[in-house]
Wavefront OBJ file of the C-alpha trace (Angstrom):
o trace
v 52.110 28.228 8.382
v 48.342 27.510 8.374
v 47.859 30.636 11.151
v 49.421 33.454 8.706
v 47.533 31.642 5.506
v 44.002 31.361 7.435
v 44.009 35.154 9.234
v 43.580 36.561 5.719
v 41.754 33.942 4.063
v 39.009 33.776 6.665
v 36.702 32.295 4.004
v 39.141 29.775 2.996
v 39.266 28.634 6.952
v 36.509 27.299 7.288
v 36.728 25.866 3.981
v 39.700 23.845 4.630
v 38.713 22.479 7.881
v 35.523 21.198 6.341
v 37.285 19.615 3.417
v 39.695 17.593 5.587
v 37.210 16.327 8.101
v 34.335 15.729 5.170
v 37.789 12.947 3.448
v 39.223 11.942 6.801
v 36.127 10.081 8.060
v 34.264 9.992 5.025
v 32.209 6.680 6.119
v 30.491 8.431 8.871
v 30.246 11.857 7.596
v 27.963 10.238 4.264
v 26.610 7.586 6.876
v 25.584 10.916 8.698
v 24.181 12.457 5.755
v 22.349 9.336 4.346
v 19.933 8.930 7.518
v 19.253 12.828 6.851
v 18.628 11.810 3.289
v 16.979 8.425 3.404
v 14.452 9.744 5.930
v 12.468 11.480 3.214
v 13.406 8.978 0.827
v 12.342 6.375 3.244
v 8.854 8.296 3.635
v 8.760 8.624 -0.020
v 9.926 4.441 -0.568
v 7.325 3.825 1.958
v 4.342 4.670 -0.105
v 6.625 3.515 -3.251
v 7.525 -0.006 -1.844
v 5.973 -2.486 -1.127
v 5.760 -6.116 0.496
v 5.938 -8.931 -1.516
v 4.295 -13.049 -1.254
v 5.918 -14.728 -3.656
v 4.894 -17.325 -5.815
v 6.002 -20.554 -4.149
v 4.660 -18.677 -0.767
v 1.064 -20.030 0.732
v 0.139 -18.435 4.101
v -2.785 -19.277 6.399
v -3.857 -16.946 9.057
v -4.368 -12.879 9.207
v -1.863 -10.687 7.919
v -1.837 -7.131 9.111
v 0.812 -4.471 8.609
v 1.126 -0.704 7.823
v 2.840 -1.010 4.552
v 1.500 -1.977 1.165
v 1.404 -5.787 0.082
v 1.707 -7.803 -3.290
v 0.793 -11.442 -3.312
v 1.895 -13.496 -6.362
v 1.255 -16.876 -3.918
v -1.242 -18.080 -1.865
v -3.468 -15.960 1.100
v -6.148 -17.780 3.133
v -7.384 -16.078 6.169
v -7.647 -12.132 6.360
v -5.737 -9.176 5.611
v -5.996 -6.149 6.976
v -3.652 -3.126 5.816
v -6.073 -0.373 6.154
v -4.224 2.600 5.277
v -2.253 0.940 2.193
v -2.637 -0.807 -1.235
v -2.915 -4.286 -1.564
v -2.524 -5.971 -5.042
v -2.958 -9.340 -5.909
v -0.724 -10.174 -8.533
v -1.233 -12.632 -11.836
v -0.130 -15.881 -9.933
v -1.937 -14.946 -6.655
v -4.634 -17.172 -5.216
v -6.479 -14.970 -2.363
v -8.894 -17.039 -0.033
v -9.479 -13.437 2.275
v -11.540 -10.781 3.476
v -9.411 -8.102 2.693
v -9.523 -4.312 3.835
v -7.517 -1.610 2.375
v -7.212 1.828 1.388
v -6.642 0.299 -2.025
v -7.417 -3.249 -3.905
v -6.211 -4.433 -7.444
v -7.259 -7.173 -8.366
v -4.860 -9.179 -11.590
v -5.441 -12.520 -10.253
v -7.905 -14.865 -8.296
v -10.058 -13.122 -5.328
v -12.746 -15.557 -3.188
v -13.672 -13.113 -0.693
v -15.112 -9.738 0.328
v -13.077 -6.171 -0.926
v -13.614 -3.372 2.065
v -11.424 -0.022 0.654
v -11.315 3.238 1.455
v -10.770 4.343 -1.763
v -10.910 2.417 -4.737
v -10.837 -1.344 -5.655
v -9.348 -1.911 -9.531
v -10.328 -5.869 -11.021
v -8.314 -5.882 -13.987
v -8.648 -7.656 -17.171
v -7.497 -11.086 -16.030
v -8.730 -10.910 -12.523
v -11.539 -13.121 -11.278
v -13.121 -11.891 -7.901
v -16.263 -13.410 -6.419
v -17.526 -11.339 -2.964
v -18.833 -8.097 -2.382
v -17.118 -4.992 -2.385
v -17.704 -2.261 -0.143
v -15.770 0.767 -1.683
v -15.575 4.819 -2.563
v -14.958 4.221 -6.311
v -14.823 0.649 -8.363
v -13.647 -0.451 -11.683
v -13.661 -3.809 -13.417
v -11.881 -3.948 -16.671
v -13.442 -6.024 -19.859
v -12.677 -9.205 -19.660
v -12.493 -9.100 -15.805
v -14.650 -12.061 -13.959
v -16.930 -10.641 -10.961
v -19.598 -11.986 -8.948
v -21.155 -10.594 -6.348
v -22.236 -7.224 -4.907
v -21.074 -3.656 -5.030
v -21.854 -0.903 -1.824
v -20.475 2.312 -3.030
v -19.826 4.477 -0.061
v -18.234 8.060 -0.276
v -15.708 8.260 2.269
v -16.072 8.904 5.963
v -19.380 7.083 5.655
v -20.099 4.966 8.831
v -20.695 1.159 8.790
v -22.907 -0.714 11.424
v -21.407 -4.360 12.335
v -24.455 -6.914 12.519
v -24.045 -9.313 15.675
v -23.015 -12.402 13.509
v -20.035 -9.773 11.734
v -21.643 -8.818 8.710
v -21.812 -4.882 7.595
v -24.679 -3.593 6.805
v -24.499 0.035 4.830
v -26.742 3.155 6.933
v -28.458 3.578 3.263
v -29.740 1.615 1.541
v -28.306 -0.959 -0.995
v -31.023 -0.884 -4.228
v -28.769 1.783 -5.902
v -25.865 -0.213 -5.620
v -27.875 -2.918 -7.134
v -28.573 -1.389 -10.015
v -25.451 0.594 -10.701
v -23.917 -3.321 -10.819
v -26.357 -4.424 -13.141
v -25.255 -1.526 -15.323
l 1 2 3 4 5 6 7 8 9 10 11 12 13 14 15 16 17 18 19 20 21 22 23 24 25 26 27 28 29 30 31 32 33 34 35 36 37 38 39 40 41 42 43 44 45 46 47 48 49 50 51 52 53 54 55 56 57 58 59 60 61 62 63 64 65 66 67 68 69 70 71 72 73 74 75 76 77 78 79 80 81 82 83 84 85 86 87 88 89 90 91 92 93 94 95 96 97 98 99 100 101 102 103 104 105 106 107 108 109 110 111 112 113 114 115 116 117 118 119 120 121 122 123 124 125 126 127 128 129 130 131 132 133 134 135 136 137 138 139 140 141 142 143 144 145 146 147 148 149 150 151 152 153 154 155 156 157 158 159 160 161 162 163 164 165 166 167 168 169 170 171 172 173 174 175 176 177 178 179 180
């Protein structure tokens, strides 16, 4: 029966076959088509996700990684997630040197801010260090001390012997654009 109904329906062939094997193993057949899809999603989630450090969380040491980061808990050491945003949420205590692409700032900072591109201190954020970034803002009501080196991007840094950066220009404009 299906040979006489499928020689003129040509169209409907391959229609038919398609249906039956898409509802007999329907599991693999979406699990196939979900690694197609989640591979852009995944991409997409990548930049859109994020890890988290709870509140209840302390950590000691050097966290590196190559996705972005939120710490509601405790940091002492480093952290180093150059390419991504790191934000340190209302609960967060950070103890760090921290280097990112990207740096906001809601709760408690005591160490120096290296981005890429921007570093945010928000209204209830408290940061004491330097910062060493492309762009900067610090909201009103926002607690800072320390110094600001704003670099435009791609611009080299020269490591002193005991680890310190020192800027190739030099730092009196910074110094007064914080005093402003």
């Amino acid at each position: 029966m299906w040979k006489p109904t499928n020689q003129p329906q040509t169209p409907a062939r391959p229609a038919e076959p398609e249906r039956p094997t898409t509802s007999t193993p329907s599991a693999p057949v979406m699990a196939s088509a979900e690694p197609t899809s989640p591979r852009p999603v995944t991409t997409t989630t990548t930049t859109a996700d994020q890890a988290t450090i709870g509140k209840s969380l302390v950590i000691k040491g050097e966290v590196t990684g190559s996705e972005s980061l939120y710490i509601d808990g405790r940091v002492e050491g480093s952290i180093n997630l150059a390419g991504n945003r790191v934000t340190i949420g209302r609960n967060g205590v950070v103890a760090a040197n921290i280097n990112a692409r990207e740096i906001v700032v809601l709760g408690k900072v005591r160490g120096n801010l290296t981005a890429s591109d921007r570093v945010d201190i928000r209204s209830d954020g408290s940061l004491t260090g330097d910062v060493i970034a492309a762009r900067i803002s610090i909201e009103d009501g926002a607690f800072f001390k320390g110094g600001i080196d704003i670099r435009k991007g791609g611009q080299p840094q020269q490591q002193k012997p005991n680890g310190e950066e020192k800027s190739v220009p030099a730092t009196e404009p910074a110094a007064v654009g914080a005093r402003a």
